[in-house]
N, CA, C and O atoms as a GROMACS GRO file, in nm:
protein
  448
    1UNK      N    1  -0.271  -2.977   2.834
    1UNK     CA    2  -0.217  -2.853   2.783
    1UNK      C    3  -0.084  -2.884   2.714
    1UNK      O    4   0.002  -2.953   2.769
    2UNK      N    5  -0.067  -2.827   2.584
    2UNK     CA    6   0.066  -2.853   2.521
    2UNK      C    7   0.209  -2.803   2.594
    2UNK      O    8   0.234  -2.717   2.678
    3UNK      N    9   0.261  -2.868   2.544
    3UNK     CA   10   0.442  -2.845   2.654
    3UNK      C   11   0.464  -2.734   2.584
    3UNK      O   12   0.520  -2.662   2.666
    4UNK      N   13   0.454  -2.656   2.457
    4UNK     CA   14   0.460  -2.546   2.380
    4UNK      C   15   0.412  -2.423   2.428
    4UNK      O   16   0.462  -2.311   2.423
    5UNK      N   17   0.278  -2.472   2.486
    5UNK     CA   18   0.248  -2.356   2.509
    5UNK      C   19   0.262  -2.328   2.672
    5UNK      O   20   0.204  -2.224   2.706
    6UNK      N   21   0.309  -2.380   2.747
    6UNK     CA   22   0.333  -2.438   2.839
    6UNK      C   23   0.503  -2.311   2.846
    6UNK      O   24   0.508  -2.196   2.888
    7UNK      N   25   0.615  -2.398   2.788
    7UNK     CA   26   0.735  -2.308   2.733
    7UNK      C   27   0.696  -2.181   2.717
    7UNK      O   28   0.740  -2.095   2.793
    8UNK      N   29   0.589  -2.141   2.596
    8UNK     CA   30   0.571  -1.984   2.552
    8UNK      C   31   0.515  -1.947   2.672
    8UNK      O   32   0.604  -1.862   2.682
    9UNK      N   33   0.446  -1.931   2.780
    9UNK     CA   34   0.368  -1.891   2.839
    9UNK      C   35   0.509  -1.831   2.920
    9UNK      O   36   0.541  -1.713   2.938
   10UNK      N   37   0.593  -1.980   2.969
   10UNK     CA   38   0.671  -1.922   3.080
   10UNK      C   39   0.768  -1.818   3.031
   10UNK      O   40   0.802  -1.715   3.089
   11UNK      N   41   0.814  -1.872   2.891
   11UNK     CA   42   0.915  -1.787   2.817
   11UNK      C   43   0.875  -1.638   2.795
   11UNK      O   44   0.964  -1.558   2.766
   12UNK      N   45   0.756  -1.599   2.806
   12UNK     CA   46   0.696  -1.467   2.766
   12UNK      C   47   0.695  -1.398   2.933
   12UNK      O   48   0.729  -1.280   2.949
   13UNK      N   49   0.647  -1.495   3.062
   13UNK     CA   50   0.649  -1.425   3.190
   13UNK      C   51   0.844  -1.378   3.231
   13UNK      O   52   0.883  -1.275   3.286
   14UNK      N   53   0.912  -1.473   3.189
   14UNK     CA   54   1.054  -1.424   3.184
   14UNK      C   55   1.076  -1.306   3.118
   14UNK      O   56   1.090  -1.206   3.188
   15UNK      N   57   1.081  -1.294   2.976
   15UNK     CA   58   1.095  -1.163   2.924
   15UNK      C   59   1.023  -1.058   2.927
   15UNK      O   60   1.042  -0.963   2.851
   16UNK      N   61   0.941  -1.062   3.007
   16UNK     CA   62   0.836  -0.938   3.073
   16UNK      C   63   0.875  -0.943   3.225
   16UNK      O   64   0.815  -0.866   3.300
   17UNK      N   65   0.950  -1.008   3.266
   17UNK     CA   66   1.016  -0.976   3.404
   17UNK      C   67   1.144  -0.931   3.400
   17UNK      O   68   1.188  -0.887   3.507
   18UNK      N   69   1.231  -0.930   3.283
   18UNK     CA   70   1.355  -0.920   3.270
   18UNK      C   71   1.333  -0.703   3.193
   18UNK      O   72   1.408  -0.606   3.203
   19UNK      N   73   1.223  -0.719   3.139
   19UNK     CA   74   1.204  -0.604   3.106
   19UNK      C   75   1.137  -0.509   3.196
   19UNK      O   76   1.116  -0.399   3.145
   20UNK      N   77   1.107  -0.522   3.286
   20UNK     CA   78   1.075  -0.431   3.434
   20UNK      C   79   1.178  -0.432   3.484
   20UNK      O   80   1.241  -0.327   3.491
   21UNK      N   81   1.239  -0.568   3.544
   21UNK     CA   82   1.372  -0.535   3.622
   21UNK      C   83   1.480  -0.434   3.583
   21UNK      O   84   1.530  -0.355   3.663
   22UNK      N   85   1.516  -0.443   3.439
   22UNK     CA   86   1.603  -0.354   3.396
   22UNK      C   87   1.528  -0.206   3.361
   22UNK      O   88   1.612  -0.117   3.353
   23UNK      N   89   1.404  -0.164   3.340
   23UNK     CA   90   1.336  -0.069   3.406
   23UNK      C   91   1.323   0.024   3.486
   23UNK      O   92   1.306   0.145   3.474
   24UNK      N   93   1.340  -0.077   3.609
   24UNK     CA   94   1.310  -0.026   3.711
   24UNK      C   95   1.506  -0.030   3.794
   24UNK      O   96   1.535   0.028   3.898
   25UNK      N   97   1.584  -0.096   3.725
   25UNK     CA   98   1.766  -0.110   3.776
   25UNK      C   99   1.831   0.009   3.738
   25UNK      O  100   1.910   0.070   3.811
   26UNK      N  101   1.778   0.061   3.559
   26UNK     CA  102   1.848   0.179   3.524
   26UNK      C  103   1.807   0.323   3.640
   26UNK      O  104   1.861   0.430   3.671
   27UNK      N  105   1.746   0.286   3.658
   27UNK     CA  106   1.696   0.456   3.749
   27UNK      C  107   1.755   0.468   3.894
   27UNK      O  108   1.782   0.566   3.963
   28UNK      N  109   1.766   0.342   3.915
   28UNK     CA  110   1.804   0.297   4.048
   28UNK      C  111   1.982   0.324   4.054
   28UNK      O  112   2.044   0.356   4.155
   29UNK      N  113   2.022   0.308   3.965
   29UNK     CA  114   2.134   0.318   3.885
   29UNK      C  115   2.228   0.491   3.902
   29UNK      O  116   2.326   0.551   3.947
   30UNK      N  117   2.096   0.497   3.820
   30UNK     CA  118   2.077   0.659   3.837
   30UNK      C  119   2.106   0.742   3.958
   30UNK      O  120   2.188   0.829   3.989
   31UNK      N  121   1.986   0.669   4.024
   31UNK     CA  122   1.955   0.776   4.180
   31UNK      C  123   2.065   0.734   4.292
   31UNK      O  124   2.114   0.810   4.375
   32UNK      N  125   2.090   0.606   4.277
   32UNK     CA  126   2.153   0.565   4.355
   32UNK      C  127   2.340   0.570   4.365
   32UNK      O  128   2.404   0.592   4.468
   33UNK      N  129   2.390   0.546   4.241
   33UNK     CA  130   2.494   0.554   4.210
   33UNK      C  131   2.566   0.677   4.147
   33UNK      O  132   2.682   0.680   4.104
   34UNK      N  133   2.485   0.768   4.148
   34UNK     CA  134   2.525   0.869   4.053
   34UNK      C  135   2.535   0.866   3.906
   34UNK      O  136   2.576   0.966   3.847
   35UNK      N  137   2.497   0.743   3.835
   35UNK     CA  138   2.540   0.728   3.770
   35UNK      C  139   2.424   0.814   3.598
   35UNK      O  140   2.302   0.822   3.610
   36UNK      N  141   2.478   0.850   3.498
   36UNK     CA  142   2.418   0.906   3.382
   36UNK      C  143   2.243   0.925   3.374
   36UNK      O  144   2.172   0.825   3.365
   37UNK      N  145   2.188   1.062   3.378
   37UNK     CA  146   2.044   1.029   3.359
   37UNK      C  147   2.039   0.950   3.219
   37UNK      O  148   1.958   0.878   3.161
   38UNK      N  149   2.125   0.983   3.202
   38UNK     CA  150   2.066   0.938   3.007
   38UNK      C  151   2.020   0.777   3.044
   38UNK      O  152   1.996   0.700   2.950
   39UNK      N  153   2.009   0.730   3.181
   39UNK     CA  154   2.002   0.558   3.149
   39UNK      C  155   1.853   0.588   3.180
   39UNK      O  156   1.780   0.489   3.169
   40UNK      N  157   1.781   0.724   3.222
   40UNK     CA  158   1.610   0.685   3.212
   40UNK      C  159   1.570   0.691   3.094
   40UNK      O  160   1.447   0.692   3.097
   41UNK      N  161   1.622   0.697   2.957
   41UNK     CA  162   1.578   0.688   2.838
   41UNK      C  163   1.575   0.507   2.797
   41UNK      O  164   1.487   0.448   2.734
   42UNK      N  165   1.657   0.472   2.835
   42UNK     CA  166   1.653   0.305   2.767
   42UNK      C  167   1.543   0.230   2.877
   42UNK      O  168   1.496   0.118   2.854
   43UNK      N  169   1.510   0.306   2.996
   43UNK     CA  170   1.494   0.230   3.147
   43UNK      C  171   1.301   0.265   3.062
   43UNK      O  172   1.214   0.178   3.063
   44UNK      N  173   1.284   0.381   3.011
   44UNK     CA  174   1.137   0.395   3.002
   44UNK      C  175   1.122   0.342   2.840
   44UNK      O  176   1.010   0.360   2.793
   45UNK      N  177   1.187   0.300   2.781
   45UNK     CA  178   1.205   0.205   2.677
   45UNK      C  179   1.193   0.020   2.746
   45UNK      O  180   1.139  -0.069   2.680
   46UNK      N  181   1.236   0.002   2.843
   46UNK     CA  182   1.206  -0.099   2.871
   46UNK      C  183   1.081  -0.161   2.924
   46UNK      O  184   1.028  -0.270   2.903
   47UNK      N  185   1.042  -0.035   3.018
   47UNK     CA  186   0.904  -0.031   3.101
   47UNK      C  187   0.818  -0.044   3.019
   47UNK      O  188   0.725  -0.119   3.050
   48UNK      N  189   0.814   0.041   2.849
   48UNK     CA  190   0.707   0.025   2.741
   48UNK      C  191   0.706  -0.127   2.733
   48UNK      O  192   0.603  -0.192   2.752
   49UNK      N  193   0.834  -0.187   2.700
   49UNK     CA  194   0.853  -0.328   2.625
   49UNK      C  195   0.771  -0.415   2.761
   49UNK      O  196   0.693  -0.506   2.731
   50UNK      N  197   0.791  -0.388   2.873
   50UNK     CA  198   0.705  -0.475   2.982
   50UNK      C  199   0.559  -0.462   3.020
   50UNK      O  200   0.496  -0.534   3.098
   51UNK      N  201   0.505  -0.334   2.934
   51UNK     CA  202   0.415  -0.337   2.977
   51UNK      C  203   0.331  -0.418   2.777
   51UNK      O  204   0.235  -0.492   2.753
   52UNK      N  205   0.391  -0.377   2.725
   52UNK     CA  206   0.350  -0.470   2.576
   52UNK      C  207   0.389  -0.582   2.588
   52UNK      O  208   0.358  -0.644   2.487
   53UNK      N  209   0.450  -0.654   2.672
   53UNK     CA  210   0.475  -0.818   2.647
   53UNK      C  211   0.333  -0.886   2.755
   53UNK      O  212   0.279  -0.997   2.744
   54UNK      N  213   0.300  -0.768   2.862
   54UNK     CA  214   0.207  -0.830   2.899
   54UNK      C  215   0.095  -0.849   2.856
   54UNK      O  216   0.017  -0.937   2.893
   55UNK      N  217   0.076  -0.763   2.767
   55UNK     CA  218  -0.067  -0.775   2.652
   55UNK      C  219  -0.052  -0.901   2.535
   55UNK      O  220  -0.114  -0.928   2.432
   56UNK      N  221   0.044  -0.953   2.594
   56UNK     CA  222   0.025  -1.104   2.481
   56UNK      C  223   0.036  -1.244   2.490
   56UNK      O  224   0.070  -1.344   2.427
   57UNK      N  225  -0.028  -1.187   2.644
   57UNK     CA  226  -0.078  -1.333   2.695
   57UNK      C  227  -0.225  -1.347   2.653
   57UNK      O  228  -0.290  -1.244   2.634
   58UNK      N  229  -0.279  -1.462   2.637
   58UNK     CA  230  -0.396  -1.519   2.564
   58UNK      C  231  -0.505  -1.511   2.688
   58UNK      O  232  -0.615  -1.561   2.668
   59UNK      N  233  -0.476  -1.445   2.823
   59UNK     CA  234  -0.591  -1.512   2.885
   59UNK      C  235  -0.602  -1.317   2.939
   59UNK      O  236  -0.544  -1.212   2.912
   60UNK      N  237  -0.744  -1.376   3.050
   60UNK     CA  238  -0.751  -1.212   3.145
   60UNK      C  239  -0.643  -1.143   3.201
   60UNK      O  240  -0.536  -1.184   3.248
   61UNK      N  241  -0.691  -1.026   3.186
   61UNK     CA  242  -0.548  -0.927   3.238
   61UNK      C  243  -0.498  -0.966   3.417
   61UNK      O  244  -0.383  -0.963   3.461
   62UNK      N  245  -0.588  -0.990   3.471
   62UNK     CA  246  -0.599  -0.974   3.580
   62UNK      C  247  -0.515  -1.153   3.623
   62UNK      O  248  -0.409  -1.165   3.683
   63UNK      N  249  -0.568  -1.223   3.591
   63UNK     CA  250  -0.487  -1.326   3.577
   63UNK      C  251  -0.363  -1.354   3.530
   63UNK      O  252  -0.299  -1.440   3.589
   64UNK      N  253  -0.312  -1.297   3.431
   64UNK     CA  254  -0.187  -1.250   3.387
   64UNK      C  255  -0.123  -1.175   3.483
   64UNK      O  256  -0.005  -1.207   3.500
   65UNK      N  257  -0.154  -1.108   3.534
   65UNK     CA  258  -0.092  -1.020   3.627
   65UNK      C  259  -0.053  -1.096   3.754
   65UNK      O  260   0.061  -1.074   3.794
   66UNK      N  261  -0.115  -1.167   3.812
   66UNK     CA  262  -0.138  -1.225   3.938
   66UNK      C  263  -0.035  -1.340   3.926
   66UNK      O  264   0.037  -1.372   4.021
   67UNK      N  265  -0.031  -1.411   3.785
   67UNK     CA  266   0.087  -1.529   3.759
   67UNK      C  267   0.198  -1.477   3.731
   67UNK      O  268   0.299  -1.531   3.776
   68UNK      N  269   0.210  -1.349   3.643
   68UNK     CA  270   0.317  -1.273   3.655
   68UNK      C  271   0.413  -1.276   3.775
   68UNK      O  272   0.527  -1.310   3.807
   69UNK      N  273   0.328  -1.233   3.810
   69UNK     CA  274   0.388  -1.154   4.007
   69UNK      C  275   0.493  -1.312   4.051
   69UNK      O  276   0.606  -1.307   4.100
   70UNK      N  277   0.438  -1.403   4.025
   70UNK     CA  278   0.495  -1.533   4.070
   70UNK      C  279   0.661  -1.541   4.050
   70UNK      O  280   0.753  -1.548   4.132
   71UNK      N  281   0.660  -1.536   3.881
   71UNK     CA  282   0.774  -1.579   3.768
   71UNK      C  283   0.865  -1.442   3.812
   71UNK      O  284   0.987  -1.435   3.826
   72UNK      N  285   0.783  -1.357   3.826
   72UNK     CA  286   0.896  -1.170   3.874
   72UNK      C  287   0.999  -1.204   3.973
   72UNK      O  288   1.122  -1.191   3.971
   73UNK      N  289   0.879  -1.275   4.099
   73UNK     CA  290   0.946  -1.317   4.219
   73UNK      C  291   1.132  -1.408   4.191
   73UNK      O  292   1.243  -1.394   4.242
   74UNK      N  293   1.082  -1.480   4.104
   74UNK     CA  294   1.220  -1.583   4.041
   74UNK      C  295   1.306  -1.512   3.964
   74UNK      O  296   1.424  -1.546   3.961
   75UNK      N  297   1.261  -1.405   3.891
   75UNK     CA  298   1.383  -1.380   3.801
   75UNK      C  299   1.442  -1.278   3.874
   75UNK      O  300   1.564  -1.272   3.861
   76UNK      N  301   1.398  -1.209   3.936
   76UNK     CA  302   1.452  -1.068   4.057
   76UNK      C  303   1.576  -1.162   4.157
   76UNK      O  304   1.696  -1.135   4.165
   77UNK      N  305   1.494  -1.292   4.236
   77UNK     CA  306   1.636  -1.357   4.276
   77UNK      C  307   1.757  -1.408   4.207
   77UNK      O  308   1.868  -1.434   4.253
   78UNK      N  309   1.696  -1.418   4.048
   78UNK     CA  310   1.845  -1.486   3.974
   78UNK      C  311   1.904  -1.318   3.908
   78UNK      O  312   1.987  -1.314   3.818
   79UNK      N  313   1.850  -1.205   3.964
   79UNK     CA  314   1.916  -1.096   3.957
   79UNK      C  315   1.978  -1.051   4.028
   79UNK      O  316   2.079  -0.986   4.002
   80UNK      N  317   1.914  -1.087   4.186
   80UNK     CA  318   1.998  -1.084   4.252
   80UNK      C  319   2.102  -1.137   4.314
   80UNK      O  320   2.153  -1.092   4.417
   81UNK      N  321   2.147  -1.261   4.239
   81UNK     CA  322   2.287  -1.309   4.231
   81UNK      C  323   2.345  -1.315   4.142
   81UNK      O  324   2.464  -1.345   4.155
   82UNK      N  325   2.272  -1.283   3.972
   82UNK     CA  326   2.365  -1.263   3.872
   82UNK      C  327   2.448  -1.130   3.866
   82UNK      O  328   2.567  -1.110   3.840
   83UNK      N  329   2.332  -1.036   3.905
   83UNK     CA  330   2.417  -0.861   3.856
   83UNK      C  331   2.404  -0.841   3.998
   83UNK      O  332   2.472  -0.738   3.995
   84UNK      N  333   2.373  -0.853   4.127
   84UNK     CA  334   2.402  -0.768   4.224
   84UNK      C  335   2.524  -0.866   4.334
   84UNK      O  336   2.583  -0.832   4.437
   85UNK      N  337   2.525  -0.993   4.256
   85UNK     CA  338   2.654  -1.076   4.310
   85UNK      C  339   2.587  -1.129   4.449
   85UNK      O  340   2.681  -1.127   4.528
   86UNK      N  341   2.511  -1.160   4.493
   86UNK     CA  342   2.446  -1.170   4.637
   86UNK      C  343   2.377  -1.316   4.653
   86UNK      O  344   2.270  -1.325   4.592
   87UNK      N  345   2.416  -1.424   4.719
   87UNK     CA  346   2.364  -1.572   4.670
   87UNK      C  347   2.290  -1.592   4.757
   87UNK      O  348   2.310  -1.576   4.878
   88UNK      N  349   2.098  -1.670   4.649
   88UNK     CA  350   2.014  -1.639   4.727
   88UNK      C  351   2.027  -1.712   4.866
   88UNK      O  352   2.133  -1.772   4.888
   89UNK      N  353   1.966  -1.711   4.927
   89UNK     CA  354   1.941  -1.784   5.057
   89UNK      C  355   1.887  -1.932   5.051
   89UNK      O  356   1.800  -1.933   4.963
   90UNK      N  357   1.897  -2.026   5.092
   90UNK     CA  358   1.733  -2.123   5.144
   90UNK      C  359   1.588  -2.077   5.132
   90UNK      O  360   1.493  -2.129   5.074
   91UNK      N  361   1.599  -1.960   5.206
   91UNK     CA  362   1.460  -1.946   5.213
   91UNK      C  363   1.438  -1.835   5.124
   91UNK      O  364   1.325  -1.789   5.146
   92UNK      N  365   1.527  -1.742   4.991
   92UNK     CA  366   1.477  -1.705   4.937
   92UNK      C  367   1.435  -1.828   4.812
   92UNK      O  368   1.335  -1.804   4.744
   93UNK      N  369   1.511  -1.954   4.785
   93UNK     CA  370   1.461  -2.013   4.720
   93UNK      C  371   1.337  -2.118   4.702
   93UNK      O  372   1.288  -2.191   4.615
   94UNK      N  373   1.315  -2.076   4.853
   94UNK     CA  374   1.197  -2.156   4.908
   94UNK      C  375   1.077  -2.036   4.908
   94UNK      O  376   0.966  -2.075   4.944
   95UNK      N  377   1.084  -1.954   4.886
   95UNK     CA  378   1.002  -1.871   4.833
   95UNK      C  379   0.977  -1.803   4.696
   95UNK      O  380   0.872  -1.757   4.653
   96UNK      N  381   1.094  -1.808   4.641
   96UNK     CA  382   1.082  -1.870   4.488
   96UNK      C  383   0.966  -1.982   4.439
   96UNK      O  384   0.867  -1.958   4.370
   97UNK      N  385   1.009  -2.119   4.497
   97UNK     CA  386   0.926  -2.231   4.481
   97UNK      C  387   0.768  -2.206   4.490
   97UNK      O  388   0.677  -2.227   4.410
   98UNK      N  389   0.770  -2.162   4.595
   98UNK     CA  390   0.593  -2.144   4.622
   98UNK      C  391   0.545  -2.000   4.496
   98UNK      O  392   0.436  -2.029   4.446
   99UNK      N  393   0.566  -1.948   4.475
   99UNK     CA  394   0.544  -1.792   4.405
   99UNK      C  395   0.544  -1.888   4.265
   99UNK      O  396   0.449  -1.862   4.191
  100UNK      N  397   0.646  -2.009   4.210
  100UNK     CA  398   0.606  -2.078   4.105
  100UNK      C  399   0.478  -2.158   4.120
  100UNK      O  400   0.387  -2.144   4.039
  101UNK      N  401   0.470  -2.223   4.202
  101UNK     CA  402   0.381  -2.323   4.236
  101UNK      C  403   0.224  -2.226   4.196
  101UNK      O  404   0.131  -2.256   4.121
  102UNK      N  405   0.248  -2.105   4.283
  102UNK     CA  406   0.124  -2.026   4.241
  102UNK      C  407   0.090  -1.986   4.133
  102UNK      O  408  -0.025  -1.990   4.091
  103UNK      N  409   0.204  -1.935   4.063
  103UNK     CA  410   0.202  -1.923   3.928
  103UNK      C  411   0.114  -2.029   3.858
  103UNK      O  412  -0.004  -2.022   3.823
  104UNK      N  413   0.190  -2.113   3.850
  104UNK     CA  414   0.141  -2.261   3.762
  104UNK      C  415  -0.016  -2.283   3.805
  104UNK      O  416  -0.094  -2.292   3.710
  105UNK      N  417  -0.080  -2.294   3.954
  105UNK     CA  418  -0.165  -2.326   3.956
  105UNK      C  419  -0.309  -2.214   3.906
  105UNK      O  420  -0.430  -2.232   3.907
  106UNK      N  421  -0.208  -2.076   3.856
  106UNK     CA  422  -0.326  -2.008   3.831
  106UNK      C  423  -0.341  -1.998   3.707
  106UNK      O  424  -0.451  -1.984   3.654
  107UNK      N  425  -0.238  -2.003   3.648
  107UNK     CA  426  -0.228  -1.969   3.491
  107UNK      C  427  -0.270  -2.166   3.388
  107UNK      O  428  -0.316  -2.179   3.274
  108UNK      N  429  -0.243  -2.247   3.458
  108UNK     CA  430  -0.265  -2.386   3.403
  108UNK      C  431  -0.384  -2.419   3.435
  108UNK      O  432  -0.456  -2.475   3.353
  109UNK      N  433  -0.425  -2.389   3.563
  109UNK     CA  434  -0.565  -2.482   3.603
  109UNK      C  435  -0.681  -2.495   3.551
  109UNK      O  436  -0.730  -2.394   3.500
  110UNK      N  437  -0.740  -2.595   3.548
  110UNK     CA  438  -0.876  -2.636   3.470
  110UNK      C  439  -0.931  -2.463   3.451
  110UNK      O  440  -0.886  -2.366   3.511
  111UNK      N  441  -1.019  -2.465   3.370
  111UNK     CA  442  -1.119  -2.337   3.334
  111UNK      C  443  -1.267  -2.420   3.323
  111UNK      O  444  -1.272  -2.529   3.266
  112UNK      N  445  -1.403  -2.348   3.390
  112UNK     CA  446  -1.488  -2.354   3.391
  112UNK      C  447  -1.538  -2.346   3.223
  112UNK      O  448  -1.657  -2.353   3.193
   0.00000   0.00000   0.00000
C-alpha cells in the first residue's frame, strides 16, 4: 500500500475528528459555560463538515466508521491536553495505542 495513501487516509480520519470534536465542544461550551448560543451555528457547520469528510473515504461506510472510532479516540486525548489543559495519563496513552493499532489493522489489511 502506498505511504500516500497511507498519509491521506490518516490525514482525512484527523480532520473528520477534529471536525466533530469542535461540533460537539461548541455546544458544550454553550450548555455548560454559559457561554453565546450563537456558537451552535458554527458547531452544526462543523458536524456537516464531519459528516462530508466521512464520505470520502474510498472504502465501506461501515468500515470507515469502525477505523474512524480508533483515530477519534487519539485526537479527543490530544484535546484533551491541548484545549482542556489536562495531561493524558499512561494509560490513556496506552489506550490511544491499541484504538490505533485497530484502526490500522482494519482499514490496511489484506482484502479478499
Amino acid at each position: 500500500m502506498p505511504t500516500v495513501y497511507l498519509l491521506k487516509t490518516f490525514g482525512l480520519f484527523v480532520l473528520t475528528a477534529l471536525a466533530e470534536i469542535v461540533g460537539c465542544y461548541l455546544p458544550w461550551l454553550w450548555l455548560r459555560q454559559g457561554r453565546s448560543a450563537w456558537l451552535l451555528l458554527p458547531a452544526a457547520a462543523s458536524l456537516t463538515l464531519f459528516a462530508w469528510l466521512l464520505t470520502l473515504h474510498p472504502t465501506g461506510s461501515g468500515r470507515v466508521y469502525a477505523a474512524y472510532g480508533g483515530v477519534y479516540v487519539g485526537v479527543a486525548i490530544l484535546w484533551l491536553w491541548r484545549v482542556d489543559g489536562v495531561a493524558p495519563t499512561a494509560y490513556d496513552l496506552a489506550g490511544v495505542a491499541l484504538c490505533l493499532a485497530g484502526m490500522a489493522v482494519i482499514m490496511f489489511g489484506p482484502r479478499a
